[in-house]
VEXDREN-2710 file (C-alpha; in Angstrom, 1 decimal):
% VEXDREN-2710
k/r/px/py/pz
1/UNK/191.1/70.4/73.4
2/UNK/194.3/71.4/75.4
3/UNK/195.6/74.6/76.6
4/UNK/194.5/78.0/75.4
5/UNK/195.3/81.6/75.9
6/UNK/192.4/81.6/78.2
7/UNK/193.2/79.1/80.0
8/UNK/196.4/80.6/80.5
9/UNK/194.9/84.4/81.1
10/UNK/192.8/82.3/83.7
11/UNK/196.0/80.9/85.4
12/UNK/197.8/84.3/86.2
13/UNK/194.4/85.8/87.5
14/UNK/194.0/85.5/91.7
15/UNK/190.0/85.5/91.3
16/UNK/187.8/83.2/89.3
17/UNK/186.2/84.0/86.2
18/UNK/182.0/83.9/86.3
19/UNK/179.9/84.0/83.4
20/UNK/176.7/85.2/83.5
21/UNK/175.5/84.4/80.2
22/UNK/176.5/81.5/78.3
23/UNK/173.9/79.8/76.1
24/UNK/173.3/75.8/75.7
25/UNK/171.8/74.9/72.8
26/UNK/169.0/72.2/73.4
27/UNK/169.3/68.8/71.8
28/UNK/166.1/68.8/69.8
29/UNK/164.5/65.1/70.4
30/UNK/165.6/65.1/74.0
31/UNK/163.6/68.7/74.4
32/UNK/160.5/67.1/72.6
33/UNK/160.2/64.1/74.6
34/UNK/159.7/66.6/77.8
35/UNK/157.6/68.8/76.3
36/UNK/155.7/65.5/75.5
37/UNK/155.7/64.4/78.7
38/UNK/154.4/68.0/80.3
39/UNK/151.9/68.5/77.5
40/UNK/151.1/65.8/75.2
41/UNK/152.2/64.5/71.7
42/UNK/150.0/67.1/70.2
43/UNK/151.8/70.3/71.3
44/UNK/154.8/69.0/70.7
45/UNK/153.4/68.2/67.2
46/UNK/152.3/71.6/66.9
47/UNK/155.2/73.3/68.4
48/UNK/157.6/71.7/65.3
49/UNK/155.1/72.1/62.8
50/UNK/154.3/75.9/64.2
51/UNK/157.6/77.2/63.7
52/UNK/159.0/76.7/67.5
53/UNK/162.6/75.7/65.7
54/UNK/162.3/79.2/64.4
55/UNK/160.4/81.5/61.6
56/UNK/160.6/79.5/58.3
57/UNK/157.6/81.8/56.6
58/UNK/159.8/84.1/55.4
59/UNK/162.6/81.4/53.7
60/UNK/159.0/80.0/52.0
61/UNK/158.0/83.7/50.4
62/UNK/158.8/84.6/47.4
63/UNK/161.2/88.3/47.7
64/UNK/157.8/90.0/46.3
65/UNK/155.6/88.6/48.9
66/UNK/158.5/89.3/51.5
67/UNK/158.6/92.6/50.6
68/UNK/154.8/93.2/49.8
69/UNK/153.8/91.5/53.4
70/UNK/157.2/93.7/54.9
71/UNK/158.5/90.5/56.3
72/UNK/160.8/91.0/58.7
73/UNK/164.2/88.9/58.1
74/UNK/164.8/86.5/61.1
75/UNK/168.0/84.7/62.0
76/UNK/169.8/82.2/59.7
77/UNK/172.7/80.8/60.5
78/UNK/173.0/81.1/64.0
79/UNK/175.3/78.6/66.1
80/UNK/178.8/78.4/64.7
81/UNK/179.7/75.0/62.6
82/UNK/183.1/75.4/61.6
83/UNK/183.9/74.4/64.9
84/UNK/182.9/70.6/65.9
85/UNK/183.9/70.3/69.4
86/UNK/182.1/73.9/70.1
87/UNK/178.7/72.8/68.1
88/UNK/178.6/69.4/70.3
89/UNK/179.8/71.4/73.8
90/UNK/176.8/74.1/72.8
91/UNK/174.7/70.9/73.2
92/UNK/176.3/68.6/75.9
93/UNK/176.8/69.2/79.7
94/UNK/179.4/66.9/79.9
95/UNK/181.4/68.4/77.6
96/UNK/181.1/71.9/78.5
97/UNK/181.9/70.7/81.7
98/UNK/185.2/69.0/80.7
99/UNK/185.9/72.3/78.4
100/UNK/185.4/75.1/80.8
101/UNK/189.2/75.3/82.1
102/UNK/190.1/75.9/78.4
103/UNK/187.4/78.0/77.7
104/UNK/189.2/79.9/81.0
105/UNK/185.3/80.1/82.9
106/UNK/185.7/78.7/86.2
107/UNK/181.5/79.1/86.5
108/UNK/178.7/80.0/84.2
109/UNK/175.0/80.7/84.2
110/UNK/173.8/78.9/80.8
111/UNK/170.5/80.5/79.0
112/UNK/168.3/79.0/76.6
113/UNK/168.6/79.3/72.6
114/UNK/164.9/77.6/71.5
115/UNK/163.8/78.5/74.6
116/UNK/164.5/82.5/74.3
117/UNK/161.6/83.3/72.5
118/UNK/159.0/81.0/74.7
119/UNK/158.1/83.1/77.4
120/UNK/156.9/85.3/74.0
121/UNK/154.3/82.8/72.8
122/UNK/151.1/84.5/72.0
123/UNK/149.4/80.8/72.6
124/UNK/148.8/80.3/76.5
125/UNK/148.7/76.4/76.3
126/UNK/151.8/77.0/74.1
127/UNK/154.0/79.0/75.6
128/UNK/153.2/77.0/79.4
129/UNK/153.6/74.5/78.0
130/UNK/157.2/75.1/76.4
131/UNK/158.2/77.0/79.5
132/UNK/157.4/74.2/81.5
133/UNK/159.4/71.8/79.3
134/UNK/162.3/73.7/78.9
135/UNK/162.9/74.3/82.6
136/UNK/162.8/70.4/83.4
137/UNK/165.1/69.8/80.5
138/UNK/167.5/72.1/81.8
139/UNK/167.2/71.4/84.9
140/UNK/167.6/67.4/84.0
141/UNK/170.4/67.5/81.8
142/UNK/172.6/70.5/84.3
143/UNK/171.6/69.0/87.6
144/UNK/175.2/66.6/88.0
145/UNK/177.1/68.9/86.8
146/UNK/175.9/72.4/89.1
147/UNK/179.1/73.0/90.8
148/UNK/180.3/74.8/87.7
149/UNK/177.1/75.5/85.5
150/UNK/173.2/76.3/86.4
151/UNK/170.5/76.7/84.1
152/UNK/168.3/79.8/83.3
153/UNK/164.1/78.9/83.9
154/UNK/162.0/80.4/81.3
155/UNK/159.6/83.2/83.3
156/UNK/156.5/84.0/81.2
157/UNK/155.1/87.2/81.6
158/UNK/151.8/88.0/80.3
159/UNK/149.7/87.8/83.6
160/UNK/151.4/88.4/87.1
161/UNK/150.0/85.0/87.8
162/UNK/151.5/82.7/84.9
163/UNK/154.8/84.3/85.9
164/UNK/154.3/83.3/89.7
165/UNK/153.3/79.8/89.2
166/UNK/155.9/79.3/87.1
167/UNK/158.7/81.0/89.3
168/UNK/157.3/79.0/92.2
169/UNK/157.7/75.8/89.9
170/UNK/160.9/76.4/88.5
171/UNK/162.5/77.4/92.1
172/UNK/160.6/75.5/94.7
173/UNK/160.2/72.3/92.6
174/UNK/162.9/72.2/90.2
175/UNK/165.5/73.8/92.7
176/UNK/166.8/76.4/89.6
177/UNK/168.4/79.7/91.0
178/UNK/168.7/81.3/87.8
179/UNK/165.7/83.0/85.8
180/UNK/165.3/84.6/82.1
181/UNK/162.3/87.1/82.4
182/UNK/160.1/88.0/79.5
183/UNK/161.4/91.4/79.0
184/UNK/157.9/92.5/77.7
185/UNK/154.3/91.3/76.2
186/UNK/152.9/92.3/72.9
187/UNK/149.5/93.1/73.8
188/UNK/146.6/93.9/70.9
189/UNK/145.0/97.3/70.6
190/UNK/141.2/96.2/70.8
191/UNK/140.3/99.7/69.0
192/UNK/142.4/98.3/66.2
193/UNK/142.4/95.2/65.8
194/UNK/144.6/93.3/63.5
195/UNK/148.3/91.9/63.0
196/UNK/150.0/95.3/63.3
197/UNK/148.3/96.6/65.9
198/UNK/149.5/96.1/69.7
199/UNK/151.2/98.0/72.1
200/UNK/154.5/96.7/74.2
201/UNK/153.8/96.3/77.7
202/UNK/156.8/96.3/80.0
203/UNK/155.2/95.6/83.7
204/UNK/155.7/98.4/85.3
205/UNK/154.6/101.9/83.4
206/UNK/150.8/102.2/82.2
207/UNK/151.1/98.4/82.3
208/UNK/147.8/95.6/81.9
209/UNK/148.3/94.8/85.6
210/UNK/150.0/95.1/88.6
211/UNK/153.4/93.3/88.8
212/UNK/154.2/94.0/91.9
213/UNK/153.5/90.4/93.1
214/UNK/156.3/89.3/90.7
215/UNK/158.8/91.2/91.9
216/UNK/157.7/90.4/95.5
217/UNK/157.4/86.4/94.7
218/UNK/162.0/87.3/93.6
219/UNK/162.0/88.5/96.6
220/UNK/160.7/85.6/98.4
221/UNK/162.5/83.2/95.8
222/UNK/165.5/84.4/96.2
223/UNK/165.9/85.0/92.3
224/UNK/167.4/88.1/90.3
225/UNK/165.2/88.9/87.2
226/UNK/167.0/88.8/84.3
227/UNK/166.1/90.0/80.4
228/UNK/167.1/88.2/77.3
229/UNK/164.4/89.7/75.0
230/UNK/164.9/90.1/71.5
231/UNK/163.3/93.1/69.8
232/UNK/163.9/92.1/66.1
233/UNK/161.0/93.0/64.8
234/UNK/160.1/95.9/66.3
235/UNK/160.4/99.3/65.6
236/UNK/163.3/99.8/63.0
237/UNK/164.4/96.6/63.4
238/UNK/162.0/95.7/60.4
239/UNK/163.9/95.0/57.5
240/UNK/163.1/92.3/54.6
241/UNK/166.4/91.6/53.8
242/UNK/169.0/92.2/56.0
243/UNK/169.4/90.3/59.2
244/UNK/172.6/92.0/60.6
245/UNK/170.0/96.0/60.1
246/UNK/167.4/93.8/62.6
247/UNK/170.3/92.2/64.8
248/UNK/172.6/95.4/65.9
249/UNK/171.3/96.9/69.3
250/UNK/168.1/94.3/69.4
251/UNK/169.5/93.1/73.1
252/UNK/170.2/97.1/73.8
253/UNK/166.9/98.6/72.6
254/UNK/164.7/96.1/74.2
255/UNK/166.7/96.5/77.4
256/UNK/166.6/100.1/77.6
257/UNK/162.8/100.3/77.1
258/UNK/162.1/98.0/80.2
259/UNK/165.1/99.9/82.2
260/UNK/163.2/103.4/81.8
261/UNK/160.1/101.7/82.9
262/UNK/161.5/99.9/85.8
263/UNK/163.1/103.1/86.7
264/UNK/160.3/105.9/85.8
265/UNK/157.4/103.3/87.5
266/UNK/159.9/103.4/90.6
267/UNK/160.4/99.3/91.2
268/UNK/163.6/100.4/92.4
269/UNK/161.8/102.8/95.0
270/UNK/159.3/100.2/95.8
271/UNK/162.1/97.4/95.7
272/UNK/165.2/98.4/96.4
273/UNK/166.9/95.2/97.5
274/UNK/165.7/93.5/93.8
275/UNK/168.6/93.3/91.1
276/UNK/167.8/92.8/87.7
277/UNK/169.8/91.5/85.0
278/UNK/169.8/93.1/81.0
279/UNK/171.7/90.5/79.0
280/UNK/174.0/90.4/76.1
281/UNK/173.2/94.0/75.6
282/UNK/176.2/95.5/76.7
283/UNK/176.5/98.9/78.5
284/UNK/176.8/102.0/76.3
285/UNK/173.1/102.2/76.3
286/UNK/172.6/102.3/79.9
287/UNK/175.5/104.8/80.8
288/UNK/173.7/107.2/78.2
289/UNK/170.8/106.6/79.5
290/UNK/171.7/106.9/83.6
291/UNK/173.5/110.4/82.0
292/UNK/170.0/111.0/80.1
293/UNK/168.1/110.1/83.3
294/UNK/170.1/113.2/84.9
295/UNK/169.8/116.0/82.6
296/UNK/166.5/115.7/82.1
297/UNK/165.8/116.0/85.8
298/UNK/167.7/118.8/86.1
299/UNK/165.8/120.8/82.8
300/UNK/162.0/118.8/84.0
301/UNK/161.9/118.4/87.8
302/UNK/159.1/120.2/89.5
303/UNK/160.2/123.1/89.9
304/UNK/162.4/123.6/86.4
305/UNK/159.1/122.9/85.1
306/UNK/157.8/126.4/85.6
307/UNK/160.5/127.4/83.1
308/UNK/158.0/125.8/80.4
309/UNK/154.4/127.0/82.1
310/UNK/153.0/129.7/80.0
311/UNK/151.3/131.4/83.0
312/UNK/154.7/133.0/83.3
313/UNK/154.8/134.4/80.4
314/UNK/154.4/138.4/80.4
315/UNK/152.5/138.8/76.8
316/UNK/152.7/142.4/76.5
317/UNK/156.5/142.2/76.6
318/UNK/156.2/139.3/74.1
319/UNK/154.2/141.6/71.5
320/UNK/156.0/144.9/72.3
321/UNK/159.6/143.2/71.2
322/UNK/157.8/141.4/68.3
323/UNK/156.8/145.2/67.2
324/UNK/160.1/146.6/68.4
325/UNK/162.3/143.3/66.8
326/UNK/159.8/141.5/64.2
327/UNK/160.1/144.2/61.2
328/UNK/158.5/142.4/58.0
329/UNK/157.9/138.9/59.1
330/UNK/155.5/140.6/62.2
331/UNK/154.1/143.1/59.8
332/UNK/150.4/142.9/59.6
333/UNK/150.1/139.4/61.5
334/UNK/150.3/140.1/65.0
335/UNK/146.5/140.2/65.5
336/UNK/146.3/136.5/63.6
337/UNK/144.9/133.7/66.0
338/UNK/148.2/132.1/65.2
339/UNK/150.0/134.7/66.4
340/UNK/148.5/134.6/69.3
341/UNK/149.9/130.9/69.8
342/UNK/153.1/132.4/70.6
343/UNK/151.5/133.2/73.9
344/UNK/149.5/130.3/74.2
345/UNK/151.6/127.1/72.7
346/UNK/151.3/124.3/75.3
347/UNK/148.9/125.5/77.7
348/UNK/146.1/123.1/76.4
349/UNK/148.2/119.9/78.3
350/UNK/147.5/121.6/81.3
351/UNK/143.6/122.9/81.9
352/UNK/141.5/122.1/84.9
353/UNK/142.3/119.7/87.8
354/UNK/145.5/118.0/86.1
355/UNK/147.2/120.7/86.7
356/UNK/146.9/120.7/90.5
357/UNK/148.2/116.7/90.0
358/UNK/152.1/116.8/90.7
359/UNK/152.5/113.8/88.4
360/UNK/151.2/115.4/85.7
361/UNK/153.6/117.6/85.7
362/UNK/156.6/116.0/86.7
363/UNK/157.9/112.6/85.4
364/UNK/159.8/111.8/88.0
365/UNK/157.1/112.2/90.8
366/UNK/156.4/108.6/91.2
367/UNK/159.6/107.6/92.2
368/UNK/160.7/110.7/94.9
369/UNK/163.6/112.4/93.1
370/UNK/164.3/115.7/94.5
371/UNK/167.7/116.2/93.8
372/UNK/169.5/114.7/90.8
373/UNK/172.0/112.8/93.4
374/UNK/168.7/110.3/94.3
375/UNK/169.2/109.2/90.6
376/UNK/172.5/106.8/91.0
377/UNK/170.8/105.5/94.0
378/UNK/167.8/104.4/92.5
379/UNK/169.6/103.3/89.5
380/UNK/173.0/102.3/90.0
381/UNK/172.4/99.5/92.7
382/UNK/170.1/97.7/90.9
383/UNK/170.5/97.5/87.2
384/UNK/173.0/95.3/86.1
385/UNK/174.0/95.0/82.1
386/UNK/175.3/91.9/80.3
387/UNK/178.6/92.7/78.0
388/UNK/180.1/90.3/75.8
389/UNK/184.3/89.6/75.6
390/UNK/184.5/91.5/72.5
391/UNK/182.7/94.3/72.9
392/UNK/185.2/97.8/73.3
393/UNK/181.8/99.7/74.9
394/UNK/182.8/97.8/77.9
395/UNK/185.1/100.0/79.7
396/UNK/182.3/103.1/79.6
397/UNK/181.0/101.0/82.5
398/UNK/184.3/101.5/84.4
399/UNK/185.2/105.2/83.5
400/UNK/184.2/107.0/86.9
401/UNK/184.9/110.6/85.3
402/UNK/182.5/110.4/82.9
403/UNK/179.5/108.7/84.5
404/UNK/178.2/111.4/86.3
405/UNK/178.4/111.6/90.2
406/UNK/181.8/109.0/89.9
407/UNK/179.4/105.7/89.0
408/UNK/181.0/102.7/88.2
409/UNK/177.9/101.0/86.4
410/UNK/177.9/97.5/87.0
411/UNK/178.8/95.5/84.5
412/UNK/178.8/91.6/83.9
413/UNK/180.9/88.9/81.6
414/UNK/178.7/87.9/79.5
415/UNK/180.6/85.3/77.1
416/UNK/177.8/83.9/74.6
417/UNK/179.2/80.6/74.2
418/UNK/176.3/78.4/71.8
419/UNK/175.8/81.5/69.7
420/UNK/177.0/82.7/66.4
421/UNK/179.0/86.2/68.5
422/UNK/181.7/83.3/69.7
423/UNK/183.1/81.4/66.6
424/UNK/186.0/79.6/69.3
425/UNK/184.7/79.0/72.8
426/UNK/188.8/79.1/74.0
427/UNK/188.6/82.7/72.7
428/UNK/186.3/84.1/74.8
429/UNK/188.1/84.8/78.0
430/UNK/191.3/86.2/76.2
431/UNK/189.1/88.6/74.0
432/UNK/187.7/90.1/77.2
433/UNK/190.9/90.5/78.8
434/UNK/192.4/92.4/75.7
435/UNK/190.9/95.5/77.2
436/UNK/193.2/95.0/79.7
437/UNK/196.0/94.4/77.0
438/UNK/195.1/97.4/75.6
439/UNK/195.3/99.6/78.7
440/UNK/191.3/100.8/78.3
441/UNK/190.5/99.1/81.9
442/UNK/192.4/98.1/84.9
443/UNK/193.0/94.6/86.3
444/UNK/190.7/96.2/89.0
445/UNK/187.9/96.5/86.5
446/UNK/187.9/93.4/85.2
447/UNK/188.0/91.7/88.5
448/UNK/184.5/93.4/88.9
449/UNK/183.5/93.0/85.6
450/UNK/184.3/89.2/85.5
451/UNK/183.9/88.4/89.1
452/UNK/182.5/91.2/92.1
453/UNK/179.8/92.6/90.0
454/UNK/178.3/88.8/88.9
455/UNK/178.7/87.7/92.4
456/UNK/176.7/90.8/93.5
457/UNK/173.9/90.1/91.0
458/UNK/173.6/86.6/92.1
459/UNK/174.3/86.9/95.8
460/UNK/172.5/89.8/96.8
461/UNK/169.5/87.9/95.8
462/UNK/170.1/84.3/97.1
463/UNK/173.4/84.5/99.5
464/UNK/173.6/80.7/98.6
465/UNK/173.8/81.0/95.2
466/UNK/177.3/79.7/94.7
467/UNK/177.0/77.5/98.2
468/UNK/178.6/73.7/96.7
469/UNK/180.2/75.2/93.5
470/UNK/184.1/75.4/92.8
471/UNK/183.7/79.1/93.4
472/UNK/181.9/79.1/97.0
473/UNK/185.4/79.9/98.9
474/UNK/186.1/82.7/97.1
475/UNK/182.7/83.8/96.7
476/UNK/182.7/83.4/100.4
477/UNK/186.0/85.7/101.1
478/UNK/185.1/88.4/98.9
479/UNK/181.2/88.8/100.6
480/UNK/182.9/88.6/104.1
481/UNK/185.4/91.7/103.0
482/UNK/188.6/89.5/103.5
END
């Protein structure tokens, strides 16, 4: 340990560096004495025997049985080794602590490792029960040390209610200000049951329930919802042999399904003071999709829509130029039933009362759009995207002439210290400041991207989030407009 290029990026910069997603990764027999203690000596028997230290079933298979069963390869190898110091500071608070000056953080919000994938546990009792035990231990083993780190609470989302009582748990009793969200449950399909059959339900759009109350019980709380679901797994991310095919755009694709349904379900309508949180996902996705979001407004709003409506179309002028214009392939055809479709393709979505229903007929109904300027303000405010140091995507977040209507998306350092993306902790800072090097963003946009925008994600929630941290004063200055 000693002075870094970080450290040293960190001395010449006027504003403190925040980041809002490290990871700690939890000291195994100190994790299963809480879980113990919340649950019993049998879950935590079951949880180590069950796979909670991560999928071992496909490592057992044989490649035929992998590839007959279409195993999907999970992560190996995923904490870096080569470094010491950085495998026991992934582990202990004191010595993250006594490393962030030369890691160049001046604060960070630290998310689970074992405990990403609880709030996901198909068991109830299970994945309570982990929740549960993961929050105290992080709670326990951050609490002296919460002037320049706080913990992340697992949220589990498969009622509205098991989310609630443990939000209220987490906040009220544990006093954590930070939470990591299930970004979405796998429910089954009862008219086809089996292994492969489920549907992903992310809250908001043609969801189970009504997660309203959630959203309303951040509110109250004082807490951003943030995402840090995997979707390896899912989709294309399927394949039996190669990790890095199931690992590249995971973060991205699972965060960009619950963004559209955040969006489309109109939470940000309904909501507008919440801020949510997409980690370690970057942000190329989300300026193509607040681009996407746009253009498709502008080709499907209400009234574009009677561009597509095949009451408008004049049929008679449709088969006179297929006589005029259609020469051989017309010849003889023109009095098939599927000729005939030409005049009629698409008219079966709309028959009878549906029709007369605005929302069936215009996506973006729900959520009040009647111009495509009403897009950045229901999206821009709210939405907030985890980037990591070394990612070059970065800057799109920055770039005002291409975002349409000048946005400036928002951003967030996102270092993923613990994990296998960060090799040397005292890299971190001076990989995300290369963009800067490089001339790709300003020193302006990497004092929001390291500091304004995390202090808005945080602060806009809970204005005390940084009150009795080393950051408070000029938290304090930069929220007062001085």
């Amino acid at each position: 340990m000693g002075k870094s290029s970080s450290a040293e990026i960190r001395a010449r910069l006027s504003h403190p560096i925040i980041d809002s997603d490290g990871h700690t990764v939890e000291f195994l027999p100190a994790f299963l004495d809480v879980l113990k203690e919340v649950a019993g000596p049998d879950i935590a028997d079951r949880y180590v025997k069950g796979g909670g230290l991560g999928s071992s079933r496909w490592y057992q298979a044989s490649p035929r049985e992998r590839l007959e069963r279409r195993m999907t390869r999970p992560p190996w190898w995923g904490v870096a080794m080569k470094n010491t110091i950085d495998r026991a500071t992934a582990s202990m608070p004191k010595l993250l602590y006594e490393r962030l000056d030369e890691i160049g953080l001046d604060f960070t919000v630290l998310y689970p490792s074992l405990g990403l994938g609880a709030p996901h546990t198909q068991d109830e009792e299970m994945r309570r029960a982990t929740c549960r035990a993961f929050n105290i231990y992080h709670a326990r083993i951050f609490r002296e040390y919460s002037t320049r780190m706080t913990p992340a609470a697992c949220i589990p989302m498969h009622t509205p209610q098991e989310a609630i009582d443990e939000l209220e748990y987490a906040v009220s009793t544990l006093g954590m200000k930070a939470i990591m969200v299930a970004g979405y449950v796998a429910r089954p399909i009862p008219a086809h049951p089996g292994d492969h059959a489920y549907w992903l339900d992310t809250f908001c759009l043609d969801s189970a329930f009504d997660y309203d109350p959630v959203w309303a019980k951040c509110i109250q709380l004082g807490v951003a919802p943030t995402f840090h679901s995997s979707s390896q797994g899912l989709g294309f991310r399927t394949s039996v042999n190669n990790y890095m095919y199931n690992h590249i755009g995971h973060f991205a694709a699972a965060g960009e399904g619950l963004c559209k349904a955040l969006f489309f379900a109109g939470v940000t309508r309904r909501f507008p003071q919440l801020k949510f949180g997409f980690l370690e996902c970057g942000v190329g996705w989300a300026c193509s999709l607040y681009s996407d979001l746009i253009g498709h407004w502008k080709k499907r709003n209400r009234a574009g829509m009677e561009n597509y409506n095949p009451g408008n179309l004049d049929r008679e002028l449709l088969m006179e130029l297929c006589h005029r214009y259609g020469g051989e392939i017309v010849k003889g055809r023109l009095d098939s039933p599927e000729a005939r479709s030409l005049a009629t393709v698409g008219i079966h979505a709309f028959t009878g009362a549906s029709a007369e229903d605005p929302a069936a007929i215009d996506d973006f109904a729900q959520i009040g759009v009647t111009q495509p300027s009403d897009i950045p303000k229901l999206f821009v405010p709210n939405f907030y995207f985890g980037c990591e140091a070394d990612d070059p995507v970065n800057a799109m977040a920055f770039d005002a002439k291409k975002n349409p209507y000048g946005a400036r998306l928002r951003a967030i350092f996102s270092s993923d210290i613990g994990h296998w993306d960060v090799p040397d902790m005292s890299e971190v800072a001076e990989e995300a400041y290369e963009l800067v090097d490089q001339g790709v963003i300003t020193e302006h946009d990497f004092r929001d991207f390291v500091f304004v925008n995390p202090v808005r994600l945080w602060t806009d929630m809970n204005p005390n989030f940084f009150k009795g941290t080393v950051v408070e004063a000029q938290v304090d200055k930069l929220l007062s407009g001085n």
